[in-house]
C-alpha positions as CSV (number, residue, x, y, z in Angstrom):
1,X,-5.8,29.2,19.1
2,X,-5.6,32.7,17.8
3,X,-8.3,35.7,19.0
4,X,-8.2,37.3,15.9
5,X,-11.3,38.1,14.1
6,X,-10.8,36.6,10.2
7,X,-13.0,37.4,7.2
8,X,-13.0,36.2,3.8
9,X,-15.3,35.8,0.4
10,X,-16.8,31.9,1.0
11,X,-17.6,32.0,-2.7
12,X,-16.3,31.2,-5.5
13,X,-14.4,33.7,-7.8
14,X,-16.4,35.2,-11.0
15,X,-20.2,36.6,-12.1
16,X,-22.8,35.1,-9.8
17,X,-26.0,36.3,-8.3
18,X,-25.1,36.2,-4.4
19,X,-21.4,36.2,-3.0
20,X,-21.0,35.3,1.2
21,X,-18.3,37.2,2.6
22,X,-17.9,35.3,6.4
23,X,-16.1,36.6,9.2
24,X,-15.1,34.7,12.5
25,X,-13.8,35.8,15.8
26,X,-14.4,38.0,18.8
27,X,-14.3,40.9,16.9
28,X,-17.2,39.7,14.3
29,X,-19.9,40.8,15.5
30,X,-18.5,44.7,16.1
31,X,-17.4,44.6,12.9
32,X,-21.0,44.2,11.3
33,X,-22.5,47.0,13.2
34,X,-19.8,49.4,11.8
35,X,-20.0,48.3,8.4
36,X,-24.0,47.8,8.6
37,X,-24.3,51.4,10.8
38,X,-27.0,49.1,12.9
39,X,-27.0,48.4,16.8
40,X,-28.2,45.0,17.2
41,X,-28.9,42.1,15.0
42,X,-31.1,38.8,16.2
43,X,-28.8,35.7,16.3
44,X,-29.4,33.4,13.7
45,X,-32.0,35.9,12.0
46,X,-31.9,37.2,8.3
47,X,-31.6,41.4,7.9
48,X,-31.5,42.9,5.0
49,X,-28.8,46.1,5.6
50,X,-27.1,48.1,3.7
51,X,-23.1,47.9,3.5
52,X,-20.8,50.8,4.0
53,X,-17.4,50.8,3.7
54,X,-15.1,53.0,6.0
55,X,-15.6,56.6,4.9
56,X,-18.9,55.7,5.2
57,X,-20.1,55.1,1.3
58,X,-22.7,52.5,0.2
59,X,-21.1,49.4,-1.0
60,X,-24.3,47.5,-1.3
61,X,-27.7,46.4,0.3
62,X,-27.1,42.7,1.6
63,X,-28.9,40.3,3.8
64,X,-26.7,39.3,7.0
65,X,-26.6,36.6,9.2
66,X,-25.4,36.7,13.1
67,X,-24.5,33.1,14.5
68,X,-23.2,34.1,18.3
69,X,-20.7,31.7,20.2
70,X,-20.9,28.6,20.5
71,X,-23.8,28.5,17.8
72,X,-21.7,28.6,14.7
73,X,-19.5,26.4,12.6
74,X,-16.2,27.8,14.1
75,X,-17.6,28.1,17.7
76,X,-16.9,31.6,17.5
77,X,-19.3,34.7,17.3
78,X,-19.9,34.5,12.8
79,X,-21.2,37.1,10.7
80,X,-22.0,35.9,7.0
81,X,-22.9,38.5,4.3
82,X,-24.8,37.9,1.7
83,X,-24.4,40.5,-1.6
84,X,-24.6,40.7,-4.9
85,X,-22.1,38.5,-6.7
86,X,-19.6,39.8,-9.2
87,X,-15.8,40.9,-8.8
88,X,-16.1,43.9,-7.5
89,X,-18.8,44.1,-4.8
90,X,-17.7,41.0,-2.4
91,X,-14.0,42.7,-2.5
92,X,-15.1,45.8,-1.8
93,X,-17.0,44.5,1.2
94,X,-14.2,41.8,2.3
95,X,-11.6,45.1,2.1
96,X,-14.2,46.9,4.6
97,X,-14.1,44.4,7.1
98,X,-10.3,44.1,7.1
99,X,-10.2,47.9,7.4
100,X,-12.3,47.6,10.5
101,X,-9.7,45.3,11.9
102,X,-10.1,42.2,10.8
103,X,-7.2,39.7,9.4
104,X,-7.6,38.0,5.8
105,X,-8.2,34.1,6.4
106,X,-5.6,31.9,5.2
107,X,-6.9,28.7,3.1
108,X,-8.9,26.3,5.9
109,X,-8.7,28.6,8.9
110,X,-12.3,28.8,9.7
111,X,-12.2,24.9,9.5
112,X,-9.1,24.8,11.4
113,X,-10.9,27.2,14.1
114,X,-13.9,24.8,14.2
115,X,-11.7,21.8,15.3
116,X,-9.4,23.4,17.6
117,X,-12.6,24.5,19.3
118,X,-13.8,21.0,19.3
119,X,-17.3,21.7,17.0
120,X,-15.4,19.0,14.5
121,X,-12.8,16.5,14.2
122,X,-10.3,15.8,11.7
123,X,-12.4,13.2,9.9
124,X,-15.9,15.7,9.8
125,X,-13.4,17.9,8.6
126,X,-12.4,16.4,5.4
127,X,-15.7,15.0,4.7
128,X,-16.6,18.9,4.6
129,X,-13.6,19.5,2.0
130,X,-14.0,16.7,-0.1
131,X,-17.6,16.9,0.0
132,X,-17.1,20.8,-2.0
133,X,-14.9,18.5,-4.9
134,X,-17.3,15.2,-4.6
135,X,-17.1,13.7,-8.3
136,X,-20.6,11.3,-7.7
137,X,-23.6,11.4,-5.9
138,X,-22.6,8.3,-4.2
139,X,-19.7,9.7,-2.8
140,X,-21.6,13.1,-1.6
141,X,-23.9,10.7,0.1
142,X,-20.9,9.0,2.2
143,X,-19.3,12.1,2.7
144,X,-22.5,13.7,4.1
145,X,-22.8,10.9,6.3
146,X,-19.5,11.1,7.8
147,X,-19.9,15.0,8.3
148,X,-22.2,14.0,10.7
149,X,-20.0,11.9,12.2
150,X,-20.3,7.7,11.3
151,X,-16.5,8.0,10.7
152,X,-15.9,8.9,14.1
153,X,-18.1,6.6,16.0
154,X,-16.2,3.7,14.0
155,X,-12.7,4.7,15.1
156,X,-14.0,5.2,18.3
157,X,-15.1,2.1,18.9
158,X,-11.7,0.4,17.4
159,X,-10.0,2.6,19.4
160,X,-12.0,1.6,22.4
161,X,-11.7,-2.1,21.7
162,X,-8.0,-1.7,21.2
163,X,-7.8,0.4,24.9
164,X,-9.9,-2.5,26.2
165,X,-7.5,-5.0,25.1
166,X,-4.3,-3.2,26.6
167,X,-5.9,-2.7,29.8
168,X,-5.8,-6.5,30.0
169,X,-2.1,-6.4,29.3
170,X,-1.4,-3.2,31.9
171,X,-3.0,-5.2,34.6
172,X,-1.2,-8.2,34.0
173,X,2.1,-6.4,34.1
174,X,1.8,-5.8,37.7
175,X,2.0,-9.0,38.8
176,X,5.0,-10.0,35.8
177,X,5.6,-13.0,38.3
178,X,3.0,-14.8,37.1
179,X,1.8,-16.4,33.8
180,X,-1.4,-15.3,31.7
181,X,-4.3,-17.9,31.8
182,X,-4.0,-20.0,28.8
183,X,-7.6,-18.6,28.1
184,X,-7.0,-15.0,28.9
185,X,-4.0,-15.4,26.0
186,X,-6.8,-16.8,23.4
187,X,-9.2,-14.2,24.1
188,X,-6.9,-11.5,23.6
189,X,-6.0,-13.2,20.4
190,X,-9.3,-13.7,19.3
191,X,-10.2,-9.9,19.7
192,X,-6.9,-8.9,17.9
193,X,-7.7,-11.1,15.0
194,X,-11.6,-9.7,14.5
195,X,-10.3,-6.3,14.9
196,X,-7.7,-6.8,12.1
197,X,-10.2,-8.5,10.0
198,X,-12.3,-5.3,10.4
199,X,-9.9,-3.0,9.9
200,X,-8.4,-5.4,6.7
201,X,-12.3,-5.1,5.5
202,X,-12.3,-1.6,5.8
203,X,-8.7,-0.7,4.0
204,X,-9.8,-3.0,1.1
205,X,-13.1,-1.5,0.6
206,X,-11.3,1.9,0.7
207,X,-8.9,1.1,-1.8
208,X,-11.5,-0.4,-4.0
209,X,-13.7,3.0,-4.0
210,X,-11.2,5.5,-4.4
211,X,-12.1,6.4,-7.7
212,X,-15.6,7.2,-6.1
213,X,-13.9,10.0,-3.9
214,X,-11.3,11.2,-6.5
215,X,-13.4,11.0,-9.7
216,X,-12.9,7.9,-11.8
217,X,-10.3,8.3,-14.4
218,X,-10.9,6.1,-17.9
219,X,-8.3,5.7,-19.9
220,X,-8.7,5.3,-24.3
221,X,-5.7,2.8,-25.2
222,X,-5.1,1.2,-28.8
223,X,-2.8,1.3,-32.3
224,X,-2.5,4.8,-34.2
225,X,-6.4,5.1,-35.9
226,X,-8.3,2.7,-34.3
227,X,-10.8,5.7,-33.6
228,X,-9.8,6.6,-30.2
229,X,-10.6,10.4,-30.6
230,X,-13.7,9.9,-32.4
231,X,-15.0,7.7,-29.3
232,X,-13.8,10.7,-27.4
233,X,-15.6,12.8,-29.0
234,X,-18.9,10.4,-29.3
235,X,-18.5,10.5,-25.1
236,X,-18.3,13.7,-25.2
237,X,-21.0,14.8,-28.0
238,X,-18.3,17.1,-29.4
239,X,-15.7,17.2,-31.5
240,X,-12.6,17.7,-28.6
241,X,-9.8,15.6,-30.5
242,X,-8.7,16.2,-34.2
243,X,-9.6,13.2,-36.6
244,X,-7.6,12.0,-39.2
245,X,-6.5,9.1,-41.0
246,X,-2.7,10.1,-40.7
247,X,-1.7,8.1,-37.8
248,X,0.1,9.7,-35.4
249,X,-2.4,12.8,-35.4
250,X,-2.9,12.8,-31.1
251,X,0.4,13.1,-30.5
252,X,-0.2,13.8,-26.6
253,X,-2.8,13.0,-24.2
254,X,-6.3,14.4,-24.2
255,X,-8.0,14.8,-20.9
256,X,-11.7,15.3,-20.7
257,X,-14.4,15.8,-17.9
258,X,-17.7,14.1,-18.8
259,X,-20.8,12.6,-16.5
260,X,-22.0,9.1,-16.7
261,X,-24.7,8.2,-14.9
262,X,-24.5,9.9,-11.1
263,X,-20.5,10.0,-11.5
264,X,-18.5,13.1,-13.2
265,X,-15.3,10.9,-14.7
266,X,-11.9,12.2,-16.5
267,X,-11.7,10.6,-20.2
268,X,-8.2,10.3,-20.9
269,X,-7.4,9.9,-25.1
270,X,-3.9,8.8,-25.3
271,X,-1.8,9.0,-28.0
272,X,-1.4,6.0,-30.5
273,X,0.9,3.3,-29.2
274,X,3.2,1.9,-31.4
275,X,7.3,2.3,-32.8
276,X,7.9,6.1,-32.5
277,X,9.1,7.8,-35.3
278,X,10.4,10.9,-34.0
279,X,10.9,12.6,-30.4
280,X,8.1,14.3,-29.9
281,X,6.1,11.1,-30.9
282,X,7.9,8.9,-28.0
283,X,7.0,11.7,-24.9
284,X,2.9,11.3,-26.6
285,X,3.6,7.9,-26.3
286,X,5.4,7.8,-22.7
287,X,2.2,10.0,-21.5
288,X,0.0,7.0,-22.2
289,X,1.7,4.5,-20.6
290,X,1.3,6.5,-17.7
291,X,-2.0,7.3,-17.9
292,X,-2.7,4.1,-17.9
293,X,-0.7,3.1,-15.3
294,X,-2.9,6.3,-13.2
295,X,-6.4,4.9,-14.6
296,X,-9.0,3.2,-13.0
297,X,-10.6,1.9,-16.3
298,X,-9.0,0.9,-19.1
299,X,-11.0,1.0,-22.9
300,X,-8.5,-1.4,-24.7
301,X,-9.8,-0.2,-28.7
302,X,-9.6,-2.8,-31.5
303,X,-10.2,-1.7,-35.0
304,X,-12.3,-4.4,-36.8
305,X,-11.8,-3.1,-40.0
306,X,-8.1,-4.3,-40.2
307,X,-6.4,-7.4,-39.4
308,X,-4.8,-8.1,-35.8
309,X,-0.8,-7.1,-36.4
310,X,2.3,-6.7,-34.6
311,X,0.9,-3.1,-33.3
312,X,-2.4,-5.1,-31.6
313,X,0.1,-7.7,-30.1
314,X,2.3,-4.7,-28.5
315,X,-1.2,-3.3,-26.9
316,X,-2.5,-6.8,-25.3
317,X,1.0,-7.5,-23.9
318,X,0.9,-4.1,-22.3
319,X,-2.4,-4.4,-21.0
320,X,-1.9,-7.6,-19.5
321,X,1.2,-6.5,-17.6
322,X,0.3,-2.9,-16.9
323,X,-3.3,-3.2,-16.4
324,X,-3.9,-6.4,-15.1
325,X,-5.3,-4.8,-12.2
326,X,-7.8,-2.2,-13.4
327,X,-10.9,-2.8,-15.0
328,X,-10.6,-3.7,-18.7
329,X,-13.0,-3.4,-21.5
330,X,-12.2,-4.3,-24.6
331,X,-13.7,-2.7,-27.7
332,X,-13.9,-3.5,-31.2
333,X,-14.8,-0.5,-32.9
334,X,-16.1,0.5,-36.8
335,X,-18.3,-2.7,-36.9
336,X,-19.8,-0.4,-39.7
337,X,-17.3,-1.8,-42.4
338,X,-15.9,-4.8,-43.4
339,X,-14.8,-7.3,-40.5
340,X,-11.0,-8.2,-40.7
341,X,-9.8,-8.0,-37.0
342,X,-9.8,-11.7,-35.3
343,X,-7.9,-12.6,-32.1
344,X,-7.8,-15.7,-30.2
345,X,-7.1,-14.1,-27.1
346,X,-9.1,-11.3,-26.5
347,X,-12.9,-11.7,-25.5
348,X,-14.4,-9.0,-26.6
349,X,-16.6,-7.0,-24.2
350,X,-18.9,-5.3,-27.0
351,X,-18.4,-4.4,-30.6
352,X,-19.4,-0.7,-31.7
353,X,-19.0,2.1,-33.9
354,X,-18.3,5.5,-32.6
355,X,-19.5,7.1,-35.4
356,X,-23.1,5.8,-34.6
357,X,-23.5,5.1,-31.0
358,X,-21.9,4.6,-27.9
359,X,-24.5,3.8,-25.3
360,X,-23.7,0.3,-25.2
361,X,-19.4,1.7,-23.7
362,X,-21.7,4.1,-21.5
363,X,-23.7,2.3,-20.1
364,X,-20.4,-0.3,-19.3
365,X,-18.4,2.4,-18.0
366,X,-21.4,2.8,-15.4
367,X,-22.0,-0.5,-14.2
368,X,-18.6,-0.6,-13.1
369,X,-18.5,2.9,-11.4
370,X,-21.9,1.6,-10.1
371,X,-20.5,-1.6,-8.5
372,X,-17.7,0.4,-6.8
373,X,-19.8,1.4,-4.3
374,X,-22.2,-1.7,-3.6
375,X,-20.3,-2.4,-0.5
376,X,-21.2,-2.0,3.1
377,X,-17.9,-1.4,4.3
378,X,-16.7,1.9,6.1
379,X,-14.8,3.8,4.1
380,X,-11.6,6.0,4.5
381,X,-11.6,9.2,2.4
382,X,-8.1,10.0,2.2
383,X,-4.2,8.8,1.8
384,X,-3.9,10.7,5.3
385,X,-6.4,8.4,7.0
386,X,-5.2,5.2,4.7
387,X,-2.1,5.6,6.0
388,X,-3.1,5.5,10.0
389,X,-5.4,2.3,9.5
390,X,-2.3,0.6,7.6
391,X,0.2,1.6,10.6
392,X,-2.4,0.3,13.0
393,X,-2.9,-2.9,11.3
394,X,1.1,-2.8,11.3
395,X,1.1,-2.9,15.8
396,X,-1.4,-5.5,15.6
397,X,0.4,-7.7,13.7
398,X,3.9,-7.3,15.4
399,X,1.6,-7.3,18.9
400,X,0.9,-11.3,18.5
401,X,4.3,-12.7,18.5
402,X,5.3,-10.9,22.1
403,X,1.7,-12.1,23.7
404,X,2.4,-15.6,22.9
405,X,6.1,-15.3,24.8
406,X,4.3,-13.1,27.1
407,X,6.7,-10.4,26.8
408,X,3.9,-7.8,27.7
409,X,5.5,-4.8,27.4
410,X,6.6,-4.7,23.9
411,X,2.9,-6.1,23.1
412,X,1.5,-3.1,25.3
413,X,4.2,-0.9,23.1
414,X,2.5,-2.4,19.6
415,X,-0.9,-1.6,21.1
416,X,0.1,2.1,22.3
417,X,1.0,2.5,19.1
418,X,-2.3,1.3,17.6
419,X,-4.0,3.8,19.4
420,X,-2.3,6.6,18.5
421,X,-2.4,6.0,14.4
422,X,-6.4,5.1,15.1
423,X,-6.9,8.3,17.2
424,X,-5.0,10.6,14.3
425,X,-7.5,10.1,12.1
426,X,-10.3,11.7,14.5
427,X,-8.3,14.1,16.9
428,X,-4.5,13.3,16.7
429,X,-1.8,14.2,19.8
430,X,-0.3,17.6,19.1
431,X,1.2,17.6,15.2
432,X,1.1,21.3,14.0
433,X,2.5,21.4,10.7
434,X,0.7,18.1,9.7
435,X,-2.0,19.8,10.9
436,X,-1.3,22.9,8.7
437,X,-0.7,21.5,5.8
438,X,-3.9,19.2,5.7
439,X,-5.8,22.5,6.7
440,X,-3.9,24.5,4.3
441,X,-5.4,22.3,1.3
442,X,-8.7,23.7,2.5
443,X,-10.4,26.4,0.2
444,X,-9.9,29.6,0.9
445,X,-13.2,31.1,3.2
446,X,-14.1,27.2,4.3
């Protein structure tokens, strides 16, 4: 790993009161006596200082922190400052400490430092990233937990259970002459088969949650004026979308951020479906089948007012072979005026209007965000680490077919294998540009 010393603002662009400019490397720790003009500084001890920059001229009065090796997050000798937030007086100190001979930090280095020098592993690591982004409590709750490491222990011990298995089959390789014990074959199976039921548990649960790591995205489907921007708007408590009765007024898809309950979600108004008239008209309605192909709920919105049509029968098809696998509500909305709309088919999850309230859709929305995470399961956080339990379960599938024929080393191949996708998720064998571009997501100063 690199010696130099890196620096960089930790905070977030704009007006604030404080701004943290960190620095990291062997270099750290010289750097805050020139730019503070002190001696010394207590590790791990609050000073307030002033901050000069190199021809000596007071930037500001901050408080600074020393963390000396290996007491830090990076491992390294740290130095955070603490200043007054705004554009100009973090810069100002973050050009000081590169003119003192620091280097600018690239997006994830300090992260990147902190697992090369073994403080984290790749799993602690994105638990910290994601845990900056974390749409729901829930999932900060399950990301804190695997900062500190419950993700690890449980690839570990797969990873040790798989290591314990091979060892069996190294063993037996020595002495190729003669056959496995009928009961040493079983047990082997047996162990394969609870660890890919584990691991099957695990991916499923995963899959199931995502929308609690990535922010649930709800999609608003229905015929031209069935209200679907006026419920966006209700959800909102603001007039977002335009409202008319000229159908065909949202023309594209609206995207909005509201919270529900303990979970920030994406709304997602889509443009009326129905027979396009004119170009322009056909991309609105392309964008919503695609977002709801991209949602995790789906509000399916009936207008009770008029009688079920052609345009209705176009939406359930589309639901039912587009969404059969999301979460469906369906909505009958102005309940206000006269009722016309009748359908055999749909069982209607509640009837509202979005003109007077729309706690009854709210407080659906968040049950099913709720129930996402009621599970006990271990959960993966990312495609990256998806991906490596998928590939394992992959070897221990092909693995069975050579232990029954005893061909041993194609089964101790298959297991190899396995331990090398499980061990990428924690601390993978040498990969430098996977490893730079997972880091390189990273915000810039973490």
């Amino acid at each position: 790993m690199s010696t130099d010393t890196i620096s960089a603002i930790a905070t977030a662009n704009g007006i604030g009161s404080i701004a943290i400019i960190r620095i990291s490397g062997d270099r750290a720790f010289e750097i805050a006596k020139k730019l503070t003009r002190k001696k010394n500084f207590t590790p791990r001890y609050a000073t307030l200082s002033n901050i000069y920059d190199i021809n000596n001229e007071l930037i500001d009065e901050s408080i600074v922190i020393y963390f000396n090796a290996p007491f830090s997050f990076t491992a390294e000798d740290v130095v955070e400052i603490q200043c007054h937030g705004g554009f100009i007086v973090a810069q100002s100190i973050l050009k000081a400490t590169l003119a003192h001979g620091a280097r600018l930090a690239t997006a994830g280095e300090f992260s990147k430092r902190a697992f090369f020098n073994g403080r984290i592993d790749l799993s602690e690591a994105e638990a910290i990233a994601q845990l900056i982004e974390a749409k729901s409590e829930d999932a900060a709750k399950i990301l804190a937990q695997q900062m500190k490491g419950s993700l690890k222990e449980y690839i570990e011990k797969i990873r040790d259970e798989i290591i314990h298995i091979l060892a069996y089959s190294e063993v037996s390789i020595d002495y190729a002459e003669e056959d496995l014990p009928e009961d040493l074959v079983l047990q082997i199976e047996l162990k394969l088969k609870e660890l890919k039921k584990s691991l099957e548990s695990t991916l499923l649960a995963s899959k199931a949650r995502e929308g609690l790591m990535q922010g649930f995205k709800v999609a608003i489907v229905g015929k031209p004026n069935v209200g679907k921007s006026s419920l966006l708007n209700a959800l909102l408590s603001y007039n977002r979308a335009i409202v008319s009765d000229v159908a065909g007024t949202t023309r594209d898809t609206i995207e909005e951020q509201v919270k529900i309950g303990t979970h920030l979600i994406r709304i997602v108004d889509t443009a009326g479906i129905r027979e396009a008239g004119d170009e322009i008209e056909r991309i609105g309605i392309a964008r919503s089948l695609e977002a709801i192909e991209q949602s995790d709920i789906v509000v399916a919105l009936f207008d009770a007012s008029r009688e079920a049509d052609a345009e209705d029968e176009q939406i359930i098809s589309l639901i039912k072979s587009d969404a059969k696998d999301k979460d469906i509500l369906y909505v009958k909305n102005k309940i206000d005026l006269e009722e016309k709309f009748v359908h055999a088919d749909i069982k209607f999850d509640m009837q509202l209007s979005s003109k007077e309230s729309v706690d009854e859709l709210v407080r659906a929305l968040e049950s099913i965000m709720n129930r996402a995470n009621s599970s006990d399961e271990m959960m993966l956080i990312s495609h990256r680490q998806i991906n490596a339990v998928e590939s394992t379960l992959k070897n221990i599938e092909e693995a069975f077919d050579p232990l029954q024929d005893q061909e041993l080393e194609i089964f101790s191949f298959h297991l190899n294998e396995a331990i090398k996708e499980m061990a990428s998720i924690t601390r993978p064998f040498k990969n430098d540009e996977m490893l730079d571009k997972m880091f390189g997501s990273f915000c810039l100063g973490k």
